[in-house]
VMD Tcl script that draws the C-alpha trace (Angstrom):
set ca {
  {0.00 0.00 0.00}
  {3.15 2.79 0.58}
  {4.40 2.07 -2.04}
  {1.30 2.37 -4.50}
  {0.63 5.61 -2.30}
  {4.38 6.93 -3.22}
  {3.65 5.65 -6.69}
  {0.54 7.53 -7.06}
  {2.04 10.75 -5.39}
  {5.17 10.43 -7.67}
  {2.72 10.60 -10.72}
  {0.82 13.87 -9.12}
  {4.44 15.46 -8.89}
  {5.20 14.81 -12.28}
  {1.55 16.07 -13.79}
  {2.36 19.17 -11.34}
  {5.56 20.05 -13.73}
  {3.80 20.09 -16.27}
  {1.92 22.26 -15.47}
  {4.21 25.46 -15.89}
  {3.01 29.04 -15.50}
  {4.18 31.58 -17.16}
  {4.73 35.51 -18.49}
  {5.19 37.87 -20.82}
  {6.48 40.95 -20.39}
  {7.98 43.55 -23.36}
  {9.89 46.80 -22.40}
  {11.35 49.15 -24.70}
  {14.77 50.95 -23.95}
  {16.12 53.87 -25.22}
  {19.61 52.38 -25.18}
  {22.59 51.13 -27.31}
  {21.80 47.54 -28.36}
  {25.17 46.86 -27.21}
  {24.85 48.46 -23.88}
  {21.86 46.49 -23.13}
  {23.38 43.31 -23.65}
  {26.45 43.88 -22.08}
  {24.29 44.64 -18.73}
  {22.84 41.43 -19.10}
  {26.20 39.49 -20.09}
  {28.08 40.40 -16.63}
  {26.26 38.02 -14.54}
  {28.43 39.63 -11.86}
  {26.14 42.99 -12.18}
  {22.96 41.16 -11.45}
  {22.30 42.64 -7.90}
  {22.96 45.89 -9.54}
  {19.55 45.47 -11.34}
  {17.55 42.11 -10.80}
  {15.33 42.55 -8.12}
  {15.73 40.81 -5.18}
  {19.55 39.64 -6.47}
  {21.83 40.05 -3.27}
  {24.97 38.44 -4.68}
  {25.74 36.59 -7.75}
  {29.00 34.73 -8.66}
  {30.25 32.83 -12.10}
  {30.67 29.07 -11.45}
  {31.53 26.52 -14.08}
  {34.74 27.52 -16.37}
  {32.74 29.13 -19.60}
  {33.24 32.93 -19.08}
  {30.12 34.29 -21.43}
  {28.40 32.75 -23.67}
  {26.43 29.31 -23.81}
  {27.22 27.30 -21.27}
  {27.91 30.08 -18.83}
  {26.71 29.44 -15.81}
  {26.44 31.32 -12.17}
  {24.94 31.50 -8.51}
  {22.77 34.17 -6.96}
  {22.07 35.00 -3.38}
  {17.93 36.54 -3.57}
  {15.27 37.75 -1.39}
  {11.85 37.14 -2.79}
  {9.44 38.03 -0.11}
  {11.59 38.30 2.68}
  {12.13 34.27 1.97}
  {16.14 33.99 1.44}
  {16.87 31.80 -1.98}
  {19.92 30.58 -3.58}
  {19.70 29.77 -7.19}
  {21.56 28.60 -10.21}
  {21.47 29.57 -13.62}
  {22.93 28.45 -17.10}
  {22.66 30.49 -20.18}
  {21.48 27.63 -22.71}
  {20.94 29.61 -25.92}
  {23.48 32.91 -26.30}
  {23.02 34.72 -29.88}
  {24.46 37.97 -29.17}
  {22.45 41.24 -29.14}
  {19.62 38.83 -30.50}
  {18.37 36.13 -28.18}
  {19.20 34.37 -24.91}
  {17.56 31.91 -23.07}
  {18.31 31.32 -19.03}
  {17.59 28.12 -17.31}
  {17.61 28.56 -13.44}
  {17.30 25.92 -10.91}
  {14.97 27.03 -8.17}
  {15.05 25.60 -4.75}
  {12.70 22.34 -3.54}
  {12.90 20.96 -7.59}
  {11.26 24.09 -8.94}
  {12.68 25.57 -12.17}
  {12.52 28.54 -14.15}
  {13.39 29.39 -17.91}
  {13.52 33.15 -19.38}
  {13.67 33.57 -22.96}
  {14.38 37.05 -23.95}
  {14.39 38.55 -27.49}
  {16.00 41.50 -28.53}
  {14.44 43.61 -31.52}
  {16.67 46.81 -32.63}
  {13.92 50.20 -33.26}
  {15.25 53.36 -34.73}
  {14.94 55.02 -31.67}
  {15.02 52.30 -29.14}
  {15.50 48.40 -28.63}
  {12.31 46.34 -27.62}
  {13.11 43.41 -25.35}
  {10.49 40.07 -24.97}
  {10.71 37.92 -22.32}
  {9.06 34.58 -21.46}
  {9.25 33.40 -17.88}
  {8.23 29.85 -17.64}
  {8.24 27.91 -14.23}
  {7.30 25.46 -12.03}
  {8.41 25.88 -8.57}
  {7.55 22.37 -7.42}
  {7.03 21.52 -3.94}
  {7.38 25.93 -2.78}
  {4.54 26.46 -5.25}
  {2.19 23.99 -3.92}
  {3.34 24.83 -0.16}
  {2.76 29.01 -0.65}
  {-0.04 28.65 -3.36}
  {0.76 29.47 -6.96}
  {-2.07 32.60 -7.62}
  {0.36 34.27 -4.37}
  {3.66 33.03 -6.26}
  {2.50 34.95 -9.33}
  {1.71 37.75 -8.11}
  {4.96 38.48 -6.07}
  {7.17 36.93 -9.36}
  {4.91 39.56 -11.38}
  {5.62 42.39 -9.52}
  {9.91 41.11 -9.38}
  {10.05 40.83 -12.98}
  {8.38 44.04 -13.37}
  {11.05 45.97 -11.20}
  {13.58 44.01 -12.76}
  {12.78 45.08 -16.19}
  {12.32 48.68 -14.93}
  {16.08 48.82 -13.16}
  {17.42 47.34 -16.50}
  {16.11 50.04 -18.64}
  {17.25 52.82 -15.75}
  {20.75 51.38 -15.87}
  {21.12 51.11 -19.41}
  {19.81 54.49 -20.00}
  {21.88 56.37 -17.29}
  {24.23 58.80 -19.33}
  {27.92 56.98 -18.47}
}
mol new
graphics top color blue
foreach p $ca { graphics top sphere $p radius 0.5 }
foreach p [lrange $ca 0 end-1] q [lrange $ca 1 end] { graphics top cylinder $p $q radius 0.2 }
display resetview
């Protein structure tokens, strides 16, 4: 009987990540295409302008690029997280895509797509995730919300930081 039970809750867990929720979100910056990317290529910078971000370190030996791959320190409602990231697609000043690992088997992937305008640059993103067990524990409508409302800064300190006159 456990182990049907284990079975059966095993099965549940993996029709729960399948079940990813997601984002869009578009923001245009009146920036150098170059400049833009280059904020998001220093994954050092990150606390600089990701919201929540407290630290973030490289890990792995690729430097930039696919394969790249680093560690942040975050706050996300006053809940302390550490998470991982590799950059899984890199096509410079056009598209990358970030896989993260969240805590308690969540995961999250941003896909972000960079569109040159004559007076600005439009950036898409995609955030797909599934936080696993955290989502189910704190309730995914709440999880939304507050990941709604992080992306939104986030987006919002990129464009500051790129635009700020150097």
């Amino acid at each position: 009987m456990y182990g049907e039970r284990l079975l059966l809750r095993t099965r549940n867990a993996v029709l729960l990540t399948k079940a990813m929720n997601s984002l869009t979100k578009k923001i245009l910056i009146n920036a150098p295409l170059e400049k833009i990317w280059a904020i998001l290529a220093d994954v050092t910078r990150t606390p600089e302008w990701v919201d929540g971000v407290k630290d973030s370190e490289r890990i792995g030996a690729v430097r930039e690029g696919k394969g790249m791959r680093w560690r942040e320190s975050c706050v996300l409602d006053r809940q302390h997280i550490e998470v991982e990231h590799e950059m899984t697609v890199w096509e410079p000043m056009a598209k990358a895509v970030i896989q993260s690992k969240l805590p308690m088997n969540g995961s999250m992937t941003r896909t972000l797509v960079f569109s040159p305008k004559p007076e600005d640059v439009e950036i898409a993103v995609e955030f797909l995730w599934d936080l696993g067990i955290a989502g189910m524990l704190l309730g995914e409508q709440k999880v939304r919300n507050i990941l709604d409302q992080s992306f939104e800064n986030t987006l919002a300190n990129w464009k500051d930081l790129a635009e700020k006159v150097s």
